[in-house]
MMTF fields as JSON, N, C-alpha, C and O atoms, coordinates in Angstrom:
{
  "mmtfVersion": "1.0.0",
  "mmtfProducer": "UNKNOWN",
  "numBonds": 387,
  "numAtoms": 388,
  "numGroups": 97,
  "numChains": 1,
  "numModels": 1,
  "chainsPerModel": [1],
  "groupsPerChain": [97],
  "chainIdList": ["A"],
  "bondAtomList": [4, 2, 8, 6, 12, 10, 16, 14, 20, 18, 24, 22, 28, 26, 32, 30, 36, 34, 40, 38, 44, 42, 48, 46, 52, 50, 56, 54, 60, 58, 64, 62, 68, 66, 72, 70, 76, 74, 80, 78, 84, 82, 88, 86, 92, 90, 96, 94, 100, 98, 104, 102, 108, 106, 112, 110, 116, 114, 120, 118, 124, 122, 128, 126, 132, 130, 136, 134, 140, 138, 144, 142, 148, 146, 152, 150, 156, 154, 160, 158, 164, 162, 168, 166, 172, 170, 176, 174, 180, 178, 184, 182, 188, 186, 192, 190, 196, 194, 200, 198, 204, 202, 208, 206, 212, 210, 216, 214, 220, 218, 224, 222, 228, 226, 232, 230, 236, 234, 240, 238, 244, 242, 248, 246, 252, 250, 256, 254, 260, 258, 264, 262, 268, 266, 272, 270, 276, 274, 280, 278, 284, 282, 288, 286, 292, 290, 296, 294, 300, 298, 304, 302, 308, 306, 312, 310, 316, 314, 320, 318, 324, 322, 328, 326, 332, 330, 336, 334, 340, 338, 344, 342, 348, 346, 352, 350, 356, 354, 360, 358, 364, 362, 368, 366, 372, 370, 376, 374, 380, 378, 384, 382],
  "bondOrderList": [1, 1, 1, 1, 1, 1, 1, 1, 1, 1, 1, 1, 1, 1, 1, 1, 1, 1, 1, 1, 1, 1, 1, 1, 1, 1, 1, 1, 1, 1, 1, 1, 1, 1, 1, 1, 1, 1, 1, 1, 1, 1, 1, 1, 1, 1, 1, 1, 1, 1, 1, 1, 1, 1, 1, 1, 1, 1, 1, 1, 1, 1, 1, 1, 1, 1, 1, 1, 1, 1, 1, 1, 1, 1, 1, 1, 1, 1, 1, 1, 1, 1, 1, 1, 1, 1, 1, 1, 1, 1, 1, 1, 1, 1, 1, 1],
  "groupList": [{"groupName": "UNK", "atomNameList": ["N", "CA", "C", "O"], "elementList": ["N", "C", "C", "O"], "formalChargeList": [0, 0, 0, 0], "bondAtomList": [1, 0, 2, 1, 3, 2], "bondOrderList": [1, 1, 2], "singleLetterCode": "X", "chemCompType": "L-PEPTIDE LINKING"}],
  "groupTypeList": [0, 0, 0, 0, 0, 0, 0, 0, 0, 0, 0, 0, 0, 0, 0, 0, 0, 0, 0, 0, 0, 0, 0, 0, 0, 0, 0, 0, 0, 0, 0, 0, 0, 0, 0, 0, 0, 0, 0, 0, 0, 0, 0, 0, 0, 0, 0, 0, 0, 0, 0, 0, 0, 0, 0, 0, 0, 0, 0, 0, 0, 0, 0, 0, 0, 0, 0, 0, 0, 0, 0, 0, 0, 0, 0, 0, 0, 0, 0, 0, 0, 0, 0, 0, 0, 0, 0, 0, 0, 0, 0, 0, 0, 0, 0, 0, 0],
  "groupIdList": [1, 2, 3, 4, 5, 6, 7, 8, 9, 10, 11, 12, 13, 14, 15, 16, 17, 18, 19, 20, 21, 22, 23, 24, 25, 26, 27, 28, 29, 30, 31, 32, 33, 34, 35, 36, 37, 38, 39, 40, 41, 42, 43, 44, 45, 46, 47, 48, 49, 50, 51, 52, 53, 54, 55, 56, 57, 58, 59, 60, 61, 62, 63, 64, 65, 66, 67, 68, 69, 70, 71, 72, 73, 74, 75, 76, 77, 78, 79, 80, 81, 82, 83, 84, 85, 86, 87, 88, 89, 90, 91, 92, 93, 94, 95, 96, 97],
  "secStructList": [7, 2, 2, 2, 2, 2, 2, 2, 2, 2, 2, 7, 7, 6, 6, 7, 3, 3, 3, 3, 7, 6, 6, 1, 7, 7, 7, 7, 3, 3, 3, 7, 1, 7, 7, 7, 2, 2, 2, 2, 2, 2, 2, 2, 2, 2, 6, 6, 6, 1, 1, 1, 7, 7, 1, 1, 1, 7, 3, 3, 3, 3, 3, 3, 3, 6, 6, 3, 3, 3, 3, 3, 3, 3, 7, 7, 7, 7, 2, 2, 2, 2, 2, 2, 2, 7, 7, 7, 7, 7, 7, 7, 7, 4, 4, 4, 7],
  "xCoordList": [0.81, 0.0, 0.854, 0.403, 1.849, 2.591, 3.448, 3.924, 3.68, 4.323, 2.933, 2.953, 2.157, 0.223, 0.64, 1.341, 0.442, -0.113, 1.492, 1.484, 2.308, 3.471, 3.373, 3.899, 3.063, 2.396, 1.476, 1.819, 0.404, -0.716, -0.538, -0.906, 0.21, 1.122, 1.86, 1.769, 2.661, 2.976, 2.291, 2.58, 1.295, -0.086, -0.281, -0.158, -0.846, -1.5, -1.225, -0.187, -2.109, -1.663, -1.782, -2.48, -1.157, -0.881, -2.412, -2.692, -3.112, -4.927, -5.538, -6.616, -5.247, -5.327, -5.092, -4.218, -6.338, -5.837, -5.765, -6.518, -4.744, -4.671, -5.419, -5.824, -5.696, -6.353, -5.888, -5.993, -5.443, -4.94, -4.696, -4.159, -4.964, -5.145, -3.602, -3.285, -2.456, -1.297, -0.953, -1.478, -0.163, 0.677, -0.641, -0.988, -1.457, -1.721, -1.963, -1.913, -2.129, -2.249, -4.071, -5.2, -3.731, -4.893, -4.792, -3.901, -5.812, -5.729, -5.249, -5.38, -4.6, -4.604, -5.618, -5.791, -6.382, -8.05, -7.637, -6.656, -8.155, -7.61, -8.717, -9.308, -9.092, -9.93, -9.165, -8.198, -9.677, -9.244, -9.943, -11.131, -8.945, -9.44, -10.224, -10.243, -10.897, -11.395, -12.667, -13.756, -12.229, -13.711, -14.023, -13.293, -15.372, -16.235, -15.773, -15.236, -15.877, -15.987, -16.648, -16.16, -17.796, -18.702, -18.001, -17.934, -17.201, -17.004, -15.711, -15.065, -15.186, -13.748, -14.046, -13.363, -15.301, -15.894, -16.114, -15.798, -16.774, -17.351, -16.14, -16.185, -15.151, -13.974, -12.936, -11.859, -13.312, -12.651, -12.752, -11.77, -14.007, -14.907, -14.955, -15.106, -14.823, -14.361, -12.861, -12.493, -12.246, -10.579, -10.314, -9.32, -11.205, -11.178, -11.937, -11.861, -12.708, -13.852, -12.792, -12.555, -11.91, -11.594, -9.41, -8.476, -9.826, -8.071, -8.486, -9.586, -7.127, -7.246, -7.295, -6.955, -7.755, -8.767, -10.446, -11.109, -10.912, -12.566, -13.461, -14.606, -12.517, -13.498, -13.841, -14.857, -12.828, -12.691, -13.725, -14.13, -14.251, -15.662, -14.977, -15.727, -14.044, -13.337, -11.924, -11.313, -11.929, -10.496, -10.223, -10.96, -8.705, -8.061, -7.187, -6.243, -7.762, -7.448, -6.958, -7.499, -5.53, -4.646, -5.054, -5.465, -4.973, -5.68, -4.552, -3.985, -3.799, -2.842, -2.95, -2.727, -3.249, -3.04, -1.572, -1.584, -0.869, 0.63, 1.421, 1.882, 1.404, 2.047, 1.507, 2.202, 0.083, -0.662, -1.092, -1.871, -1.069, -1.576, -2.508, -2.217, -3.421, -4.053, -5.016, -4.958, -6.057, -6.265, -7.664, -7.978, -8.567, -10.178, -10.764, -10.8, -11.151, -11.577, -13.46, -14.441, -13.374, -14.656, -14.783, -13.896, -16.853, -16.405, -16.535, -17.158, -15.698, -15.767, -16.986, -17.908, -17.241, -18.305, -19.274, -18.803, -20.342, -21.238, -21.964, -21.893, -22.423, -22.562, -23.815, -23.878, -24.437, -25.467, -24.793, -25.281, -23.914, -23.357, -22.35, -21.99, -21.945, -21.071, -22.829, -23.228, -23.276, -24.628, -25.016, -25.336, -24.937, -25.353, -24.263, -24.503, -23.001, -22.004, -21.523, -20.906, -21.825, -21.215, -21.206, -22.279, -20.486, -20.343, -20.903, -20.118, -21.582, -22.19, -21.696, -22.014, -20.85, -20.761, -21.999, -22.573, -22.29, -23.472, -23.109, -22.018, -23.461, -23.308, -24.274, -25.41, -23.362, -23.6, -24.726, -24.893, -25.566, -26.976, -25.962, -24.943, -26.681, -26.439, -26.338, -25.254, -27.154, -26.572, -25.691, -25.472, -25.091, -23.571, -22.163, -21.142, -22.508, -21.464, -20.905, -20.032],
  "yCoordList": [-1.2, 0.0, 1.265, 2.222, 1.378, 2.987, 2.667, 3.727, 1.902, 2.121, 2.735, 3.58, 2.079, 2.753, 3.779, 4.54, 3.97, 5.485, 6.748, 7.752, 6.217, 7.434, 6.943, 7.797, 6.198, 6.346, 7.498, 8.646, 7.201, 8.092, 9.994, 10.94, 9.921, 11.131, 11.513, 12.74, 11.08, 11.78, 12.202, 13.184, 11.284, 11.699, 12.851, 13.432, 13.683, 14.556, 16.301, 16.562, 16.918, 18.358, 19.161, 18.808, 20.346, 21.257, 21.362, 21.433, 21.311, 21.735, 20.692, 20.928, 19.487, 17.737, 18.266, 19.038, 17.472, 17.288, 15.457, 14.582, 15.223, 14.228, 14.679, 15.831, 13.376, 13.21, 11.57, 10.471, 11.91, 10.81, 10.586, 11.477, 9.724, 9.915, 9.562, 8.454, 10.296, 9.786, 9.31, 9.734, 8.53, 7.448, 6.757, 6.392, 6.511, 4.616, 3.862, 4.35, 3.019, 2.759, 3.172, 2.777, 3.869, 4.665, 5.062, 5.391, 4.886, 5.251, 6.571, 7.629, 6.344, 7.955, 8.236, 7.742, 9.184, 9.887, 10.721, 11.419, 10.824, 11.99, 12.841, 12.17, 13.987, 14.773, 15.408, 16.167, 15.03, 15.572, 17.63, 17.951, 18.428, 19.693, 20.464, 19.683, 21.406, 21.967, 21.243, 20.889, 21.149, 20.72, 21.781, 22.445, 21.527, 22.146, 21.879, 20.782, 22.577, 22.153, 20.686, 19.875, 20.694, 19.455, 18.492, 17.671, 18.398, 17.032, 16.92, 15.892, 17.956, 17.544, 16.502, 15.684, 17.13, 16.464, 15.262, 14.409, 14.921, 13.757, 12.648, 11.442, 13.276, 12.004, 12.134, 11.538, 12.869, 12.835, 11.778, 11.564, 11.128, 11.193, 9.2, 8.119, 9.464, 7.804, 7.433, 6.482, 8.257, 7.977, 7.641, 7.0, 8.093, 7.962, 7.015, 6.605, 6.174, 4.909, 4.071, 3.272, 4.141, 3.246, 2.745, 1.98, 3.875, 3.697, 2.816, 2.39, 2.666, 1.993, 2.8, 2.341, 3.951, 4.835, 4.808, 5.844, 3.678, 4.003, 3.086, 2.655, 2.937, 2.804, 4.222, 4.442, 5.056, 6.531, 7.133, 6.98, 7.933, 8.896, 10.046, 10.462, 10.405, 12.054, 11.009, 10.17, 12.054, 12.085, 13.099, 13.948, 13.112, 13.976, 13.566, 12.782, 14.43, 13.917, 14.943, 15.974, 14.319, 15.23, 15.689, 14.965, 17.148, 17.721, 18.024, 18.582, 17.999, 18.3, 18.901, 18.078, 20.172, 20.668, 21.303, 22.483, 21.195, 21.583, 21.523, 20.61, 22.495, 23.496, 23.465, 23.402, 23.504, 23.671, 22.998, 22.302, 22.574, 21.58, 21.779, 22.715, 21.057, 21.573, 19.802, 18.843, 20.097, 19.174, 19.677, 20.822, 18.542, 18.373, 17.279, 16.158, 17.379, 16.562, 15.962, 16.692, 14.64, 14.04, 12.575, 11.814, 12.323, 11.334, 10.145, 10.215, 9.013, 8.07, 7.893, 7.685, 7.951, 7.512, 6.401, 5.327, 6.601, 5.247, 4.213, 4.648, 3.379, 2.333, 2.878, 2.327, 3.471, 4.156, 5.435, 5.516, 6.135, 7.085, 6.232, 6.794, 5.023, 4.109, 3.887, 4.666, 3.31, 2.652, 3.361, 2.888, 4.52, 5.642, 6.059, 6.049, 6.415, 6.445, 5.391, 5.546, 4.338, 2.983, 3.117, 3.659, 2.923, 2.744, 1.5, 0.618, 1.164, -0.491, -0.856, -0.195, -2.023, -2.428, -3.307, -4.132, -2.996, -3.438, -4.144, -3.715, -4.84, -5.661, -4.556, -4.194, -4.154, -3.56, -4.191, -5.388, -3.02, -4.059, -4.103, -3.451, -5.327, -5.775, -4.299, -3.946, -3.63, -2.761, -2.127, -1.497, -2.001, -1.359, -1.6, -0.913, -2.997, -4.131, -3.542, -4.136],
  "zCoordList": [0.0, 0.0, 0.0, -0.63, 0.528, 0.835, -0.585, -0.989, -1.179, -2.695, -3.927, -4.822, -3.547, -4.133, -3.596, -4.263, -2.743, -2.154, -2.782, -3.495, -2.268, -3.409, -4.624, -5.338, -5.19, -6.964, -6.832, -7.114, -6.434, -6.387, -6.127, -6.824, -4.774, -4.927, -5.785, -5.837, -6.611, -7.42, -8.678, -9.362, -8.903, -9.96, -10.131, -11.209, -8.347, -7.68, -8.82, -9.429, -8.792, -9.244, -8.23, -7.279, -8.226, -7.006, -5.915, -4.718, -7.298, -6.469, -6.141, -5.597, -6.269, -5.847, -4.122, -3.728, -3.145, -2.251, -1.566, -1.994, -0.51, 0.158, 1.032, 1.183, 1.874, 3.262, 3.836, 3.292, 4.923, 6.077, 7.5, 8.158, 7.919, 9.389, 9.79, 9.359, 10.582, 10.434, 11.834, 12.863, 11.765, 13.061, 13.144, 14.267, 12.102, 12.299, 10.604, 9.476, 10.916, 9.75, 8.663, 8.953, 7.718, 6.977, 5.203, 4.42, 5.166, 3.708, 3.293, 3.909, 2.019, 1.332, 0.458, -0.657, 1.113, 0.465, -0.556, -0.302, -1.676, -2.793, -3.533, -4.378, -3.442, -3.945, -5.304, -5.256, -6.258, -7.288, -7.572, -7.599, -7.701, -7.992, -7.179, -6.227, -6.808, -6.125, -5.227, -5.678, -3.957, -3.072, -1.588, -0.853, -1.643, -1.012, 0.623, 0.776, 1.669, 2.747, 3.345, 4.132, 2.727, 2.454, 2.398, 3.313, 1.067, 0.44, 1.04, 0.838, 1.84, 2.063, 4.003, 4.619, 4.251, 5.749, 5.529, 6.359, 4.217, 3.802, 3.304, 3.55, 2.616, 2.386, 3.694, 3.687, 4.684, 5.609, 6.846, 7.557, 7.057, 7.392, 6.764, 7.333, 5.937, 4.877, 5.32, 6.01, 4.842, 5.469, 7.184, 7.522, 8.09, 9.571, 9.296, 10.454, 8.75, 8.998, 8.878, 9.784, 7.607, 6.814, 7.423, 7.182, 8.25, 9.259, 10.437, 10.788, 10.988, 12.322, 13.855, 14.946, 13.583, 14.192, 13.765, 13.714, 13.521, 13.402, 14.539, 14.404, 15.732, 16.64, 17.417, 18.076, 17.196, 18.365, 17.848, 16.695, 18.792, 18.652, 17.601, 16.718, 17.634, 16.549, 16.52, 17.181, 14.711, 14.461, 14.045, 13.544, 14.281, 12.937, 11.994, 12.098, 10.666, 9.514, 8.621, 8.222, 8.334, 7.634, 6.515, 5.608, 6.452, 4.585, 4.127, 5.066, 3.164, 2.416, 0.971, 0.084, 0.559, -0.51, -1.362, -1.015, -1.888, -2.061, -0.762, -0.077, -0.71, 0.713, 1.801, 2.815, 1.87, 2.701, 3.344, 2.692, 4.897, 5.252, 6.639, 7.384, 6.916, 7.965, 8.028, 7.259, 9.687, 10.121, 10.302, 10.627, 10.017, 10.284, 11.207, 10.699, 12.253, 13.364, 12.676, 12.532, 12.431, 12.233, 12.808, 13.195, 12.717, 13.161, 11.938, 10.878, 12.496, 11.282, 10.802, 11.591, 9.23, 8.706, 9.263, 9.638, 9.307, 10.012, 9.017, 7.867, 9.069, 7.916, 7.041, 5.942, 7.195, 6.655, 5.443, 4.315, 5.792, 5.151, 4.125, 3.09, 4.381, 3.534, 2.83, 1.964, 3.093, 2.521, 1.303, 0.212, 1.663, 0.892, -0.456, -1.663, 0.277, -1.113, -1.933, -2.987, -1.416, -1.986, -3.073, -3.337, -4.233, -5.753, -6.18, -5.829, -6.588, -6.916, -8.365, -9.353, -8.401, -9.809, -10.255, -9.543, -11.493, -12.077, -13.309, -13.685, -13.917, -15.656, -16.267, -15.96, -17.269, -18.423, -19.208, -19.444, -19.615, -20.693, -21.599, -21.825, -22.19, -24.017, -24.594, -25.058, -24.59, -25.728, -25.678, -26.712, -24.967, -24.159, -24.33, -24.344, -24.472, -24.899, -26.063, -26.696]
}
């Protein structure tokens, strides 16, 4: 995973942000291009579910834009809010093919 995750970093463009919960083990969250306060709570929020901080009531979770870095306290996503964003793979109709 941390060879993924510096692939992925170096992908990144200046206005790309990371998100990570650090000193445990956690995903690297990546917002491509400009996001909202919202959406940055909301993949924040996924990244604290999805670390080995998602039993704790709050986290904090590293935001990293270029230079800039700063920290957002949430609580891990709850299975309902996963329920909700889940991506579902589906089979393509025939005509698609």
């Amino acid at each position: 995973n941390k060879d993924e995750n510096n692939m992925i970093r170096s992908m990144l463009d200046t206005e790309d942000l990371t998100l990570k919960v650090e000193g445990v083990g956690s995903p690297t969250t990546v917002i491509l291009g400009n996001a909202t306060d919202e959406a940055i709570s909301v993949a924040a929020s996924l990244c604290a579910r999805y670390s080995d901080s998602k039993r704790l009531y709050e986290v904090n979770v590293a935001v990293k834009r270029g230079n800039d870095n700063y920290y957002v306290k949430v609580k891990p996503a709850d299975e309902e809010t996963i329920r909700e964003l889940r991506i579902e793979k589906t089979a393509l109709s025939p005509a698609l093919k």
